[in-house]
Every structure is written in C-alpha cells, then in structure tokens.
N, C-alpha and C positions, 0 to 999 in steps of 0.2 A: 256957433258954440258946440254943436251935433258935432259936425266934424275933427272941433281940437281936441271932442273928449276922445274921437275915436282914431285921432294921430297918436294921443296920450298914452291909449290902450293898447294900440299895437306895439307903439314903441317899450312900453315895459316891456311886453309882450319877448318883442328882439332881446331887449337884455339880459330875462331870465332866461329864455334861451339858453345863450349867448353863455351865461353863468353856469347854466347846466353842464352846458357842453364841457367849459373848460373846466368841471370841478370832474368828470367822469374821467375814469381813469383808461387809458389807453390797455395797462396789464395790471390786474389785477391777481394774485400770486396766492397761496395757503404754504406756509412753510413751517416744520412739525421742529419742533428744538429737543433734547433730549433732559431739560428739569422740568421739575415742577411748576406752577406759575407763581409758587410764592417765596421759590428761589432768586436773590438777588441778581445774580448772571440773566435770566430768562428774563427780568425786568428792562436790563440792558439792550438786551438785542430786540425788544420793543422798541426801545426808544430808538435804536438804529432805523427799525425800519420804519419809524414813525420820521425821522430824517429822511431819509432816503425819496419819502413821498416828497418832502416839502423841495427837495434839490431837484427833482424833478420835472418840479410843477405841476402836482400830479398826474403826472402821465403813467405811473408805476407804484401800485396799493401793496404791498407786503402785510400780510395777517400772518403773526409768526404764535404758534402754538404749542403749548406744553407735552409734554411725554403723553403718548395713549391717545393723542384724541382722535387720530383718525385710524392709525397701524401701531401695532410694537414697534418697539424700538429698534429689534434687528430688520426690520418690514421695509422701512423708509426707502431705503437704496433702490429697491423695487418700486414701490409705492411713485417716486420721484420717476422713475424710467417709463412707468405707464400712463402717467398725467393724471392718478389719483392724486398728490400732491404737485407741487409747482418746484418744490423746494426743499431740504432742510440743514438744522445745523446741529449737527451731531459728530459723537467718536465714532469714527469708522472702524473702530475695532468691533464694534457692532457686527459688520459684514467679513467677520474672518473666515465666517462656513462659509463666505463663495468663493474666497481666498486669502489664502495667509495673508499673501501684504498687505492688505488693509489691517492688520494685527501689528503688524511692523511698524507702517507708516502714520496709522493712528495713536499707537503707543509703544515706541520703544524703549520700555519699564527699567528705568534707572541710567539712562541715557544724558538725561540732560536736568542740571543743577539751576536752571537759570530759565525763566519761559523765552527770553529775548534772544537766546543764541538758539531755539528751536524756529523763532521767527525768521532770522536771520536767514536756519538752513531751509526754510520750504519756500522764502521770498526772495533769496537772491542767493541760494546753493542746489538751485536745482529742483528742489524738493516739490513744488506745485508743479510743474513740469511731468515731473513723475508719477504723481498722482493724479493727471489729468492720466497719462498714458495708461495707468491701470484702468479707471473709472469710467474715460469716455465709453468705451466698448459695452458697460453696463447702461448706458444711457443718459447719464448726467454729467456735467460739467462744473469743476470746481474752479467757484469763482477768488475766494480767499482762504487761506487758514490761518487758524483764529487758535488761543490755546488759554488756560487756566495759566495762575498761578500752581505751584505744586500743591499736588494736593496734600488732605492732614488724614491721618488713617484712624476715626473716634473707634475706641475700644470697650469694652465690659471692666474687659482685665488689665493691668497693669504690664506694657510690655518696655523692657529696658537693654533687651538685645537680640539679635537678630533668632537665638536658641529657642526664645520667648514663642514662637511663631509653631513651633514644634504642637501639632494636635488642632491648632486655633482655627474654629472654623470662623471664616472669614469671607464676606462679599465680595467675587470677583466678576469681571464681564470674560466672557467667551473670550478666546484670545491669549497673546505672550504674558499678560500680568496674573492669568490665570496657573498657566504653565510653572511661572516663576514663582508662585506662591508656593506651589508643589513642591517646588527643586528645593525651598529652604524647610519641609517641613510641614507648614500647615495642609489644612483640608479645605481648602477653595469652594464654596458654593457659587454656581449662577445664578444670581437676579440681577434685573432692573436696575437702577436706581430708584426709582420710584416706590419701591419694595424695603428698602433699607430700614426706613424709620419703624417701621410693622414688625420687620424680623428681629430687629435689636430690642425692642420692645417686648416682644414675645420669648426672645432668646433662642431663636430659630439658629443666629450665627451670634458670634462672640467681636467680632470687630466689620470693619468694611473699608472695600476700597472706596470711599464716594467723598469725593468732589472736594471743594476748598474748606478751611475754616468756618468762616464766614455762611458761607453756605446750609452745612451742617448743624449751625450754630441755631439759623433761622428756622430750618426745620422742628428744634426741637431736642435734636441726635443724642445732646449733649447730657441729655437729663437721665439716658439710659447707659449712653455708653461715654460715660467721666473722665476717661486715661487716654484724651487724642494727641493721638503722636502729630507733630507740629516743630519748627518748620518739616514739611511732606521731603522724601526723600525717592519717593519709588514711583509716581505714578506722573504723569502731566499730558495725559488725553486731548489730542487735537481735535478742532469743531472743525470740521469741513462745511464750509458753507457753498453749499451747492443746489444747483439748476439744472433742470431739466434742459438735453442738451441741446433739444430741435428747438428748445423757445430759447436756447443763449443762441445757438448759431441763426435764426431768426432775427435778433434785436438788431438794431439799427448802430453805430459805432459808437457815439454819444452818448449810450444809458450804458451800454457794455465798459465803457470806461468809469462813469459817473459809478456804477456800481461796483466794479474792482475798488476802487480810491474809498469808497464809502464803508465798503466790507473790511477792507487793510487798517482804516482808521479804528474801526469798532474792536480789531485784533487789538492795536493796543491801548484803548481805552478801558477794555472790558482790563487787561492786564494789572493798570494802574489803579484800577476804583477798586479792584477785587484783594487786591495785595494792601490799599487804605482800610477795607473796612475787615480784613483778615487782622491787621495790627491793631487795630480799636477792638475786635471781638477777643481777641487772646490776653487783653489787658482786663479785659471785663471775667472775662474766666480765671486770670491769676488770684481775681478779685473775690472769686467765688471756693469757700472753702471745702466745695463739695465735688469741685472738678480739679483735675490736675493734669495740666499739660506738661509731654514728653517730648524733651528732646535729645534723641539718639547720636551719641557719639560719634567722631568723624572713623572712629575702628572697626563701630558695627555699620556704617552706612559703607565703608569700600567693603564688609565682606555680601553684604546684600548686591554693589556693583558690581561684584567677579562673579554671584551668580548666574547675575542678568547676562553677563558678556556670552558665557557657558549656553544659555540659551536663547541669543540672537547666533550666535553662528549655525546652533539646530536649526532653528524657522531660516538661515540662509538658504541653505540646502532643500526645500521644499517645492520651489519652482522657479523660473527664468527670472520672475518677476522680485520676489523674494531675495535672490539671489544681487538685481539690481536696487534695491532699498538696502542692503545691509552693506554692500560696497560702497554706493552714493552716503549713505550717514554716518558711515564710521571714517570715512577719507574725507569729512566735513568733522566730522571732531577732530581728529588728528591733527586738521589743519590749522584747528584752531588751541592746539594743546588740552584739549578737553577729554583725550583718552588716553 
C-alpha cells in the first residue's frame, strides 16, 4: 500500500511537471502600444496577443501595454532596439526626429481615402519591404502593418472649411501632418495622445488630430470638443508592429510565420470592428443634441489634398530614404488611379 501511495505521488508528481513545463512560455515579450487602455483599438490587440499565445501553444506570452508605461511614445523605437521593450505597436511618425521617413511612411496625411488600399500598398506594393529597409538598421524588425480607420478630427469650434483651420490651435504629432497643419493655416501643438483629453478640456488646444471616432468617443473627447469632423479626411497613422530584430532573426521559421499571419489578421480585424463601432458611435451622437458631427465637402477635402501633395514632394527631397517612400507611394496610387 506504501509503495502505490508513493507510485501515486510521484506520478502526479511527473504531470504537474510535465503541466508546468508546457504552460511556460518559451518567449515571453512586453510590447508598449501607443492608446490608452481604455481605448477600444488597445483592447483589440490584447486580444491578438491573447491569440497569438493560444496558436502557439504557448510557447510565445505577448503583454501588450498602453502609452507611458515603460518610455514615451517617441522612446519606443529605441526602447525596442535595446531590449528594454520586446516590441511595440505604434505610428512611426513618432520617430520622424531620427528620420523623415518614418513621417512619410507612418503617415502620408491625405493620401489615402480608404485604410484597405494603404494595406494593400505596405502588404503587397512594396511598402513593408521598405520599411523594414529603413528600420532594420535602428534595430527592430517590422513584422506587420496594421492601420485605423480614418480618423475624426473632435473640435471646440465648429469647422466647415478647410479656411476654418486659419489660427486653430490643434494636436499634432511631430512629423508631415504637423507640417501640413501649418501649410493650411493653423497653429499645430505637439502632444501625445494621451494628453488630448486634458488639453481640450483645459482648452490648451481648440481641436486634435487623435485617433478614430469611436475611440474619441470612449474617451470622453466628445463632451469637450462637440463639432468632430467625421468621415476623417486627413490623417490614417500606421501601427507598426514591430520586434526586436536579433529575437525575430532568432526565432525558429514556425512562429516567424504564425506571427506574420496573426499580426496581418489583426490588420484587418482591428479595421472592421473599429469602422462597426465608429458607425454605431456617430448614430449615438446624431442622437445627442449637444454634439454635431461635420462633414466636409468633397471641395474642401481636394483643397486640404493639394496641400498635402505640396508637402510630400518637400519631405521627398530630405534624404535617399524619403526620397524612396514618396516615389514607391505615389507610383502605388497612380496605379491605382488614386492620385
């Protein structure tokens, strides 16, 4: 009887093991996102990497993190190259002080009408290709990109043409949609996103670039700044979701694909659910008599697009690199009668 208790004992013994082993993860990752946590997008790409574990088996833990928790927001790129981070998924317009093209290729502000033909051009025009070529040499490697619906620009003030924009000071990130706020007139402040709901509240700025409807919505945005221009015309910031390069060149072929395929799925998932619950929020807002959603004529959104054009050929001319995002993305619209 001694001995079957103590066949008993061991043999659990081996299983939890055995259980241990296979519940520990082989990589376990920290990747910094650039919302909030109680922005719906940042809930999304939990749940990706909350996937990504289980496809796995877990052999590969993703902890994906909201803006600030380990660096700022412009930080990451670094952060990612040192192995203080694993990961993040962010606009790489963030890193336009190390170089323009990441201003270019993270957002070229009034470019693209549609987020599906910007997927189109970085998944099968080239476009990841070229942005690994920029980025590897900083130390990380871009595994998918990933993009918004267009975003809605919430306002203080009522704007109804592109004239509107003349004085407004407005939230912008470092970068061409910075620049191009300039060219029509306003007065472009740099923050965060994270910062937005604070300064519209305080009245620090009068409008902002930030993020989808829907987004916005959850925040709060809407209680301060009433008059969001909607459908978005100007902005549509790529997530680069990207990995430290010595652990992608590292990984074994198997998770490097499972995680391409998982990351490209989440591109347009995050597209679909954000563009659903964008049309459920602006139905809720036509509903409310104290907000009023704007939407800008097709007159004033081509004179906002000849601005933009005015200065993508500027930032063309800034360096080698630059020079090849603005040849590679306008010979991708062309081709597809898009400019």
């Amino acid at each position: 009887m001694f001995k079957l208790k103590q066949l008993v004992v061991a043999t659990s013994s081996i299983v939890l093991m055995g259980l241990s082993a296979a519940q520990a993860a082989e990589y376990e990752w920290k990747f910094q996102a650039s919302e909030t946590s109680g922005e719906p997008s940042f809930k999304i790409k939990q749940e990706w990497a909350d996937k990504i574990e289980t496809m796995t088996d877990g052999r590969v833990a993703i902890e994906v993190m909201p803006i600030n928790s380990v660096v700022g927001p412009t930080e990451t790129l670094q952060a990612v190259s040192s192995g203080i981070l694993q990961g993040h998924m962010t606009d790489p317009s963030y890193f336009s002080g190390q170089n323009p093209a990441y201003g270019m290729l993270g957002n070229l502000v009034g470019a693209w009408s549609d987020p599906y033909d910007f997927l189109e051009y970085m998944k099968y025009g080239g476009g990841e290709d070229l942005y690994n070529e920029l980025t590897e040499p900083y130390g990380a490697h871009l595994i998918s990109a990933a993009t918004f619906p267009l975003e809605s620009i919430p306002s203080s003030v009522e704007i109804d043409a592109i004239e509107d924009f003349q004085g407004l000071k407005i939230r912008a990130p470092q970068g061409m949609v910075y620049n191009i706020f300039e060219r029509i007139g306003a007065a472009p402040v740099n923050l965060p996103g994270s910062e937005v709901y604070t300064a519209l509240e305080k009245g620090v700025i009068d409008a902002a670039d930030s993020t989808v409807l829907s987004n916005n919505d959850a925040q709060g945005i809407h209680d301060f700044a009433p008059y969001p221009l909607y459908p978005g015309f100007h902005s549509m910031p790529m997530i680069a979701v990207s990995l430290n390069k010595e652990i992608w060149d590292g990984l074994p072929e198997d998770l490097q694909v499972t995680l391409k395929t998982a990351f490209d799925r989440m591109a347009y998932d995050l597209i679909a659910r954000l563009k659903e619950q964008d049309i459920q929020t602006l139905q809720k807002l036509k509903e409310n008599p104290d907000v009023h959603p704007i939407d800008l004529s097709p007159e004033e959104r081509k004179k906002f697009r000849q601005a933009a054009e005015k200065e993508w050929k500027e930032w063309a001319g800034k360096n080698e690199m630059t020079q090849k995002v603005y040849d590679s993305a306008t010979t991708f619209l062309k081709s597809r009668n898009l400019l």
